[in-house]
C-alpha positions as a Python dict, from the first residue, in 0.01 Angstrom:
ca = {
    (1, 'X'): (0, 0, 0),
    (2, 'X'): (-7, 349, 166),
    (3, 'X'): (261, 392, 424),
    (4, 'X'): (415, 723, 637),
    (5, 'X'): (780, 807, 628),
    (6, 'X'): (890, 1124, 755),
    (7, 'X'): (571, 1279, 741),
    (8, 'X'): (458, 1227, 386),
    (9, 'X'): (287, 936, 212),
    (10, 'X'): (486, 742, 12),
    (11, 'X'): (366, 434, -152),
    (12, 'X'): (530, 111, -153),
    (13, 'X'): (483, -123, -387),
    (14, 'X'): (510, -520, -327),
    (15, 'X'): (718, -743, -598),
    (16, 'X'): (419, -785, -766),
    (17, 'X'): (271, -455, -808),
    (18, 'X'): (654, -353, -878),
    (19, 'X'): (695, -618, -1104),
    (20, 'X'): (368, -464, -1346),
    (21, 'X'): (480, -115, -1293),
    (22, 'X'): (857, -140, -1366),
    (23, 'X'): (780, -421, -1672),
    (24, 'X'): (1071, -682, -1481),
    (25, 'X'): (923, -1016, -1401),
    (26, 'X'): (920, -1140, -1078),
    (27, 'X'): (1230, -1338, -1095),
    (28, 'X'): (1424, -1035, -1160),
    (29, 'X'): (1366, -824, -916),
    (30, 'X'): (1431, -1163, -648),
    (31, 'X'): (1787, -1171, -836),
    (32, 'X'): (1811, -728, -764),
    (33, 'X'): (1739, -821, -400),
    (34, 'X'): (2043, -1031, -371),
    (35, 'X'): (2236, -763, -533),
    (36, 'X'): (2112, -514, -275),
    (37, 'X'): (1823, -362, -443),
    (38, 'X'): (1646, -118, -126),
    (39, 'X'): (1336, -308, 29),
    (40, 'X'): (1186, -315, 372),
    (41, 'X'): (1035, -647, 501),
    (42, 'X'): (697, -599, 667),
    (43, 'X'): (671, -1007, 799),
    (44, 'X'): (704, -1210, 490),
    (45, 'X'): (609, -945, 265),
    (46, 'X'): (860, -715, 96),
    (47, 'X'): (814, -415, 27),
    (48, 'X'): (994, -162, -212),
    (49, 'X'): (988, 266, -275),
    (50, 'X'): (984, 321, -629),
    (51, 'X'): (1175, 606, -606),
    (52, 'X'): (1453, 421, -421),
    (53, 'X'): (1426, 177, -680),
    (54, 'X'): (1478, 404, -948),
    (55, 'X'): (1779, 536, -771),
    (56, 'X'): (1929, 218, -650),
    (57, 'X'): (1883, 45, -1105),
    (58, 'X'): (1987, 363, -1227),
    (59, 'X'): (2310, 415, -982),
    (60, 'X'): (2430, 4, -1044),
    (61, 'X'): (2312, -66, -1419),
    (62, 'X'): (2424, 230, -1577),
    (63, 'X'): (2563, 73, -1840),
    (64, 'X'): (2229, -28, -1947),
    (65, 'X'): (2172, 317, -2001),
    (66, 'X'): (2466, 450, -2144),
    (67, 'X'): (2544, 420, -2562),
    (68, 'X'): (2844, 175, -2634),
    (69, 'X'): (3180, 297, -2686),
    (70, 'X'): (3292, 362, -3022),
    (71, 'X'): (3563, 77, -3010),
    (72, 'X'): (3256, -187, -2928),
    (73, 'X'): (3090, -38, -3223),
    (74, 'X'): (3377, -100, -3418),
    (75, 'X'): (3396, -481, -3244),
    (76, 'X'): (3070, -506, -3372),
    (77, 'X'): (3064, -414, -3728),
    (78, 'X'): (3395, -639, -3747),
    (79, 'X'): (3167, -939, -3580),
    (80, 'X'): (2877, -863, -3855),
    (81, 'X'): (3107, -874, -4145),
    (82, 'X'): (3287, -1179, -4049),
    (83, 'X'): (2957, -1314, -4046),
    (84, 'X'): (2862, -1232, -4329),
    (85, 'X'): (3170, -1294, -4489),
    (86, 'X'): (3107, -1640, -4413),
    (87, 'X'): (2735, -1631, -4489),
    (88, 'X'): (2858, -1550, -4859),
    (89, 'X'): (3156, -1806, -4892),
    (90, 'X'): (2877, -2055, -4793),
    (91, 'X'): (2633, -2004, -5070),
}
């Protein structure tokens, strides 16, 4: 969908089209709306600007995009070798 906004085209995307483009289902992006994801409603449709989607994930999930701490890394090994600790002791 093809729409104007301060004088250039920008194109908007519905959850669907978003949903194909952005590989979330559906769902997901109805939970990102309730957590203030931009959209504009045009009657019952919504509609959403990529770009302000890309800004809006990338500004309140960074985490998802950052590497975990070294002292979580070190959680984690701890967590695998307990595991396997016990994994061992079992057989």
């Amino acid at each position: 969908m093809r729409s104007h906004k301060k004088g250039t085209d920008i194109e908007y995307m519905d959850l669907k089209e978003l949903s194909h483009a952005k590989k979330f289902c559906v769902a997901t992006l109805r939970r990102f709306l309730k957590k203030g994801m931009p959209h504009y409603r045009v009657g019952r449709k919504i509609l959403v600007d990529p770009d302000e989607y890309d800004d809006w994930l990338r500004n309140n999930f960074r985490q998802a995009y950052t590497a975990p701490s070294p002292d979580s890394q070190d959680d984690i090994r701890d967590l695998v070798r307990d595991a396997l600790e016990k994994v061992d002791a079992a057989c």
